[in-house]
C-alpha positions as CSV (number, residue, x, y, z in Angstrom):
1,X,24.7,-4.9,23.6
2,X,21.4,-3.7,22.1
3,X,18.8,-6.5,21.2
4,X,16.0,-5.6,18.1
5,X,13.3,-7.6,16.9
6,X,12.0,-6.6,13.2
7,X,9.4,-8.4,11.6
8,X,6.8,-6.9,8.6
9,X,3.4,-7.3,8.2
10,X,0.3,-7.0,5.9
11,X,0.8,-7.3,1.8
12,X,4.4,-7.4,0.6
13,X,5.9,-4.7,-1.3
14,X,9.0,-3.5,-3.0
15,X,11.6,-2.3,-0.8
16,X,11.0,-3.8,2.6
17,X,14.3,-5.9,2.4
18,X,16.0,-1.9,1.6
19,X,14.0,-0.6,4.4
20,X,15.2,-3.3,7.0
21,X,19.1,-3.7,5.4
22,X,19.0,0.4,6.1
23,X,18.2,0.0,9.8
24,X,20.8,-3.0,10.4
25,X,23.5,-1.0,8.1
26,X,23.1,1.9,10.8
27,X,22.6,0.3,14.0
28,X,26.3,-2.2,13.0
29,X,27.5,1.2,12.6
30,X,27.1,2.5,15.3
31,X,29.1,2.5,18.5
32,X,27.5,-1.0,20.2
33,X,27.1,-4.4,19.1
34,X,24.0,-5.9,17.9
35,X,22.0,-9.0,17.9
36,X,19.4,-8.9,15.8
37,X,15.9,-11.4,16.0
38,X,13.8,-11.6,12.7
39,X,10.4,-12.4,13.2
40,X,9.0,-14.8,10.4
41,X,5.4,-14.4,9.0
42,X,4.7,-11.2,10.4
43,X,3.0,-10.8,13.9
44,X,2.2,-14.4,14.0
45,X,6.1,-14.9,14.4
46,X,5.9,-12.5,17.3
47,X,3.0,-14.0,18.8
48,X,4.3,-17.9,18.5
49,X,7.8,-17.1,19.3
50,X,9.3,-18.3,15.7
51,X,12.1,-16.1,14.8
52,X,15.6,-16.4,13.3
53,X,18.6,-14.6,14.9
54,X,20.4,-12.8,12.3
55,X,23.8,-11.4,11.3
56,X,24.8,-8.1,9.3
57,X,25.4,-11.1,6.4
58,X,21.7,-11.6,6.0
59,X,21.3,-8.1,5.2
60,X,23.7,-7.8,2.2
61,X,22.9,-8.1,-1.3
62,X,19.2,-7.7,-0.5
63,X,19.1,-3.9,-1.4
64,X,17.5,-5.0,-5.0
65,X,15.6,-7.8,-3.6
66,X,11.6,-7.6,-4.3
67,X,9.5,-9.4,-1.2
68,X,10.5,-9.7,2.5
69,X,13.5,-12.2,3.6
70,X,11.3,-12.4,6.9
71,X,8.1,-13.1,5.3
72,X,4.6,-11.4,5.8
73,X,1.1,-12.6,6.5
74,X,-2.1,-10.7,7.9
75,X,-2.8,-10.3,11.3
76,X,-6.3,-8.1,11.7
77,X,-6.1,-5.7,14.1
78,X,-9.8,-6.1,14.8
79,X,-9.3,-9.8,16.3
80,X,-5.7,-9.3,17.8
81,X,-7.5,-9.1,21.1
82,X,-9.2,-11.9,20.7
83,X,-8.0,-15.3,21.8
84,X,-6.5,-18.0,18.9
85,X,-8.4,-21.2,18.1
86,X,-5.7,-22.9,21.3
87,X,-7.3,-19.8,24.0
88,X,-3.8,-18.1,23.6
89,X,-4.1,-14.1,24.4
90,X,-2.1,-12.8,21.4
91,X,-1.2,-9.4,22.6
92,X,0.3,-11.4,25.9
93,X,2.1,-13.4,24.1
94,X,3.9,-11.0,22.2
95,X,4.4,-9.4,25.1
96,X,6.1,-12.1,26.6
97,X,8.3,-13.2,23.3
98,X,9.4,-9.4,23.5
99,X,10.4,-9.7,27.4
100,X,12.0,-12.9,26.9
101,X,14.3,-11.9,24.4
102,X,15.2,-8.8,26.3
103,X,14.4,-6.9,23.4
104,X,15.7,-2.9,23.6
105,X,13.3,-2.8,20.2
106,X,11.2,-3.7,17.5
107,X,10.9,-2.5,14.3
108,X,8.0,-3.0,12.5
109,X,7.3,-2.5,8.8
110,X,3.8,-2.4,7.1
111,X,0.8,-0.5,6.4
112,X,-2.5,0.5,8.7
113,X,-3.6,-2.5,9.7
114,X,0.4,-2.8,11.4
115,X,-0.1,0.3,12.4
116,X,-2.6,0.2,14.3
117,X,-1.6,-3.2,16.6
118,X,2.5,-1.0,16.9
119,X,0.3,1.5,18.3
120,X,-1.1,-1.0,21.0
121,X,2.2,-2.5,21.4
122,X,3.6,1.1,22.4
123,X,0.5,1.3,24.5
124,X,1.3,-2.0,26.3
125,X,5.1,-0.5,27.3
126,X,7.1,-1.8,24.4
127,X,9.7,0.3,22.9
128,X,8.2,0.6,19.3
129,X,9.7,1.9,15.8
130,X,7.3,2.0,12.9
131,X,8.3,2.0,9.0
132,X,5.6,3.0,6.4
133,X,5.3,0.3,4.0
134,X,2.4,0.1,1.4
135,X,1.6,0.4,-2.1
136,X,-1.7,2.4,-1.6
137,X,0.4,5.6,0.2
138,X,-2.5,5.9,2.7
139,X,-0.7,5.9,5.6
140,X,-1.6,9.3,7.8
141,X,1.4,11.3,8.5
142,X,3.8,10.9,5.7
143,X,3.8,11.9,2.2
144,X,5.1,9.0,0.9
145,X,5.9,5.2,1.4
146,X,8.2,2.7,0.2
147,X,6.4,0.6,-2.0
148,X,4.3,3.2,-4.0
149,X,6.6,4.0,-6.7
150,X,7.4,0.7,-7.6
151,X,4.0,0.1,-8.2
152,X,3.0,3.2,-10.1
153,X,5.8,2.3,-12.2
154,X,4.6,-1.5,-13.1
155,X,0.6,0.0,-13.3
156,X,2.5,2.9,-15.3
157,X,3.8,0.2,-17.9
158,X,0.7,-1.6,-18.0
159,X,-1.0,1.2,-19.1
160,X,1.8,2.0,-21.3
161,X,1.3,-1.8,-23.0
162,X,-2.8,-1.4,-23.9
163,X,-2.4,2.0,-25.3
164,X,-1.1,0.2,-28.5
165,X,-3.1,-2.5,-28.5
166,X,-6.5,-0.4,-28.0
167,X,-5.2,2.0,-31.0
168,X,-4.4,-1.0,-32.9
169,X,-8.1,-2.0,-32.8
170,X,-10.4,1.0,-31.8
171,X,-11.5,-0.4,-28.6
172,X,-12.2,0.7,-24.5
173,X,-9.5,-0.5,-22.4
174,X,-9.9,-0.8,-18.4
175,X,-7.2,-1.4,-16.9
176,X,-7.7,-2.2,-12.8
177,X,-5.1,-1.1,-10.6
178,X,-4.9,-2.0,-6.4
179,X,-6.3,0.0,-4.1
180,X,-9.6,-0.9,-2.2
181,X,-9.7,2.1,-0.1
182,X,-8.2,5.0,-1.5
183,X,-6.7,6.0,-5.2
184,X,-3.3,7.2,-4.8
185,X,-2.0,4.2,-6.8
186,X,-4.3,5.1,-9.7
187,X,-4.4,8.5,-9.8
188,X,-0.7,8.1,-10.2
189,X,-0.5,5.6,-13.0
190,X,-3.6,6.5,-14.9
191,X,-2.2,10.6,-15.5
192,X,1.3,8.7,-15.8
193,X,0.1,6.6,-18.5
194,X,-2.1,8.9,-20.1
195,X,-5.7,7.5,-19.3
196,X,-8.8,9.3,-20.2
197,X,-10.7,8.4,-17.7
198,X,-10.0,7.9,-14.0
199,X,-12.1,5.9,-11.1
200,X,-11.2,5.9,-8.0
201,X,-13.0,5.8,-4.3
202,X,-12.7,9.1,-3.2
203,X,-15.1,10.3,-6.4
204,X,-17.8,7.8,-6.8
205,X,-18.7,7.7,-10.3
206,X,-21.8,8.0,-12.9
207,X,-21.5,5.6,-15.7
208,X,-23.6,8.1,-17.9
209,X,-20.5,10.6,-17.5
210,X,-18.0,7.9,-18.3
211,X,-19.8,7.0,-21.2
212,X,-20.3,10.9,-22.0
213,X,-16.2,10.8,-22.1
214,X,-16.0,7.7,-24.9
215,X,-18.4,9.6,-26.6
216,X,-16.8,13.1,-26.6
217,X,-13.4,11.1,-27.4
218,X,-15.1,9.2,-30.6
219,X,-16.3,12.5,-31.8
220,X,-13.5,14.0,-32.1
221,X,-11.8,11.3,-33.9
222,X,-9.8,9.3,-31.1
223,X,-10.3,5.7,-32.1
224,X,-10.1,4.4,-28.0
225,X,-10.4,5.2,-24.9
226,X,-7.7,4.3,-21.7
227,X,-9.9,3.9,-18.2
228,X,-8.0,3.5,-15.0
229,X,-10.0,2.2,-12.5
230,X,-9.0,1.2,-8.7
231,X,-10.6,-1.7,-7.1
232,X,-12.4,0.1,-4.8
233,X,-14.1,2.4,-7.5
234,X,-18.0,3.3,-6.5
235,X,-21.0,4.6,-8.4
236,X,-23.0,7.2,-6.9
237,X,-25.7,5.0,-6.4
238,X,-23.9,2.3,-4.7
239,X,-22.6,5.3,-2.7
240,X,-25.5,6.3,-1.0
241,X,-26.3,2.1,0.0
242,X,-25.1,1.7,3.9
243,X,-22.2,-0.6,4.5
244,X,-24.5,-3.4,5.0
245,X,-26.7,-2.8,2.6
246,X,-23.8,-2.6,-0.2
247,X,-22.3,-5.7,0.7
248,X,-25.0,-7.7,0.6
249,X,-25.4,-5.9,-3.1
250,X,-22.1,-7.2,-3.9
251,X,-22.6,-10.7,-2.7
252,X,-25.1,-10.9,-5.4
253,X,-23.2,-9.0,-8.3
254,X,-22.4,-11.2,-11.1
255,X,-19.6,-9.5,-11.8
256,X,-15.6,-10.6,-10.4
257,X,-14.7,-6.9,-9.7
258,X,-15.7,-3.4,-10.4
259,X,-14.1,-3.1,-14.0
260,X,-15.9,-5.7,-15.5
261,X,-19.5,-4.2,-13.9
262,X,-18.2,-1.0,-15.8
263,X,-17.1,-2.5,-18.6
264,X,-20.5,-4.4,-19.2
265,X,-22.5,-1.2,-18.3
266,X,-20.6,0.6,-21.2
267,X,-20.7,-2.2,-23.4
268,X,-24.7,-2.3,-23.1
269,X,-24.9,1.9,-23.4
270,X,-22.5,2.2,-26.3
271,X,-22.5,-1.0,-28.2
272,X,-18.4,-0.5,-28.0
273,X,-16.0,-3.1,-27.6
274,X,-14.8,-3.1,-23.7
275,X,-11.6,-5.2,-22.7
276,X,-10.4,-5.4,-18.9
277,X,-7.1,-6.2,-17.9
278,X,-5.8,-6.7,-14.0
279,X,-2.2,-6.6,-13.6
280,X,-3.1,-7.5,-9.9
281,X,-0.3,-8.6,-7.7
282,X,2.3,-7.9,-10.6
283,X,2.4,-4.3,-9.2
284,X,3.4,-5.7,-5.4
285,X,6.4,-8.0,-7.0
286,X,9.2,-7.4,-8.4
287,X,12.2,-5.4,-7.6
288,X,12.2,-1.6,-6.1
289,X,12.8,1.1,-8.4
290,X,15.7,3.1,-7.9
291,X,13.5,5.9,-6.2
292,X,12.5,3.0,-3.5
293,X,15.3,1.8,-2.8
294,X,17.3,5.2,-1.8
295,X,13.8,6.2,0.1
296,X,13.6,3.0,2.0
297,X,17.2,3.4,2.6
298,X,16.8,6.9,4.1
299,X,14.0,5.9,6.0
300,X,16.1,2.7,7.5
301,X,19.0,4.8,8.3
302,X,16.2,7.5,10.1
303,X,14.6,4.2,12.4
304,X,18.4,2.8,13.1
305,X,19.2,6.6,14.6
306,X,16.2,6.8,16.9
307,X,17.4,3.4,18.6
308,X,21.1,4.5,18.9
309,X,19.4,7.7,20.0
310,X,17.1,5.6,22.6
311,X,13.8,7.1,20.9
312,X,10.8,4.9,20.6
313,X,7.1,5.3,19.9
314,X,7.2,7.2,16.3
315,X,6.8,6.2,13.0
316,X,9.7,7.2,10.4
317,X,8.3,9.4,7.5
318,X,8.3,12.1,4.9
319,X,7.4,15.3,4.7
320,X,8.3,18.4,2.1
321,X,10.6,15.8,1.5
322,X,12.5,15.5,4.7
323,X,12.0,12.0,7.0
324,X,10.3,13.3,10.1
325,X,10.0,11.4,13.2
326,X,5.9,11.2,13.6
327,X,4.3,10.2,17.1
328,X,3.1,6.3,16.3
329,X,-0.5,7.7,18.4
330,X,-1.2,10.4,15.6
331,X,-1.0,7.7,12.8
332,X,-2.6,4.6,13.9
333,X,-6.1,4.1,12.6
334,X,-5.7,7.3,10.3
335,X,-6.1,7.2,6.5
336,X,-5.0,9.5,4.1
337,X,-7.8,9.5,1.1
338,X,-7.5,12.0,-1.8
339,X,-9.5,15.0,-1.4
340,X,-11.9,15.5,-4.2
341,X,-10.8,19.1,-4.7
342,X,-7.2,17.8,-4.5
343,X,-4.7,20.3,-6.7
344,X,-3.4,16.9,-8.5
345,X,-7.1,16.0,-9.3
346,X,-7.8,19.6,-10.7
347,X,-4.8,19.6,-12.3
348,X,-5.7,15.9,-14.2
349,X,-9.2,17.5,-15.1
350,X,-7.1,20.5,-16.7
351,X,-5.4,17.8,-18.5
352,X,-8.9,16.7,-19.7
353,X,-9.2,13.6,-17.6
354,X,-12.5,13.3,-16.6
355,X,-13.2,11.1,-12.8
356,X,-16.5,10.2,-14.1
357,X,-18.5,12.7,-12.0
């Protein structure tokens, strides 16, 4: 009898339900019997003991299923050391939970954040197995994760949607996509959907070179311009400010987010008609697309063999598309950012999209 725990943290995404239906599917496959305990809410589940014992039952029909039939919250892993509001030591307690339940297991689905508190886990003497969930695809050692192509697809569409309506009328369209950290999800959408201009964190921007785009675009009779622009877009100058000193800039910015400050900055240079939209969480929700769902799948399948095959202590990932078994200690507190002199951003600016720099 083999005993595994699964739970996901972090944001929600497309596919997790494929990703954990993949590694039951395998394990009730295989040559032992299972009993498998779903922990709800994410580590807090782990920590407080609330979990659900589930059956290979729970796991059908939720190939197609957007969300997480375990549910998700976020657990930082800069405080996980530190007692809860009661005096409980969390990483004890999950220890405990883990050694009460006579766990062989856990499997754990989510993004850096995740990552990094599996990678204690493992460090504590648990038998750890590590999915890559996230819409951002910054996780370090894997080319992809479940999650991303759903969400290129609905940022894709969005896109798509304003192109008609900023034709219609002559206008600048920004459209925000997610990502704080890196551009992945931008980059993607934005060449997908054919923006003219792309903002993302990895190139911090000038405003006078955006506006040197619209400009260029005008002149040569296009009656709009398409900007793509991550959340976690910079200018040069605020670029240079130290962490401090930027956040207390942004505690004063009248602006919500970063496409209305470059909207209103183009507005006042250009006397142009500026329009922001922000699909936000749309591009989390929803179900995965077809692409998702056979990659969580394969990566589910990958996780179920490494327990059958008494493994532990990697993440499952992808690489020149093959899943590869990566040690959980190279990928913990590792992002993967898009380098500046990336082939996909040279090949955009062949294209004629222009990053603002």
């Amino acid at each position: 009898m083999k005993r595994i725990g699964m739970l996901t943290s972090g944001g929600d995404c497309q596919a997790l339900n494929a990703a954990m239906r993949g590694v039951v599917k395998t394990l009730l496959n295989g040559p032992e019997e299972v009993e498998i305990y779903g922990f709800l809410d994410g580590y807090k589940g782990l920590i407080y003991g609330k979990f659900q014992m589930l059956t290979g039952k729970d796991f059908s029909g939720i190939l197609t299923k957007g969300g997480t039939i375990l549910g998700t919250s976020r657990t930082p892993f800069k405080t996980i050391q530190d007692p809860d509001e009661k005096g409980l030591n969390k990483v004890d307690a999950m220890k405990q939970n883990y050694y009460k339940l006579q766990l062989d297991c856990l499997v754990i689905l989510g993004g850096n954040g995740t990552h990094k508190t599996a990678n204690l886990l493992r460090q504590e003497g648990l038998n750890i197995i590590t999915l890559p969930k996230t819409i951002d695809n910054d996780l370090w050692g894997t080319d992809m994760t479940f999650g991303f192509q759903s969400a290129v697809d609905i940022a894709t569409d969005a896109i798509d949607y304003i192109h008609t309506t900023a034709a219609s009328h002559g206008r600048v369209f920004i459209v925000e996509v997610m990502g704080h950290k890196v551009g992945w999800l931008t980059l993607n959408a934005g060449m997908a959907g054919g923006a003219d201009i792309i903002l993302i964190p990895e190139i911090p921007y000038d405003i006078d070179k955006v506006v040197d785009k619209i400009e260029e675009r005008d002149k040569r009779g296009s009656r709009f311009t398409i900007i793509a622009v991550a959340e976690g877009a910079i200018s040069k100058e605020d670029a240079k400010l130290s962490k401090k000193d930027y956040k207390k800039k942004m505690e004063k910015n009248p602006h919500p987010s970063v496409s209305y400050e470059v909207a209103a900055a183009i507005q006042k240079k250009t006397g142009r008609e500026v329009r922001v939209t922000v699909p936000g969480h749309m591009q989390r929700g929803g179900s995965p697309c077809p692409y998702d769902r056979v990659f969580a799948s394969r990566l589910g399948a990958e996780a179920g063999k490494l327990i059958l095959d008494g493994q532990f202590g990697f993440m499952v990932g992808y690489k020149n598309r093959e899943v590869v078994r990566v040690p959980l200690e190279d990928v913990a507190g590792k992002l993967k950012a898009i380098s500046p002199d990336a082939t996909i951003v040279q090949e955009a600016r062949l294209l004629g999209i222009s990053f603002g720099n």
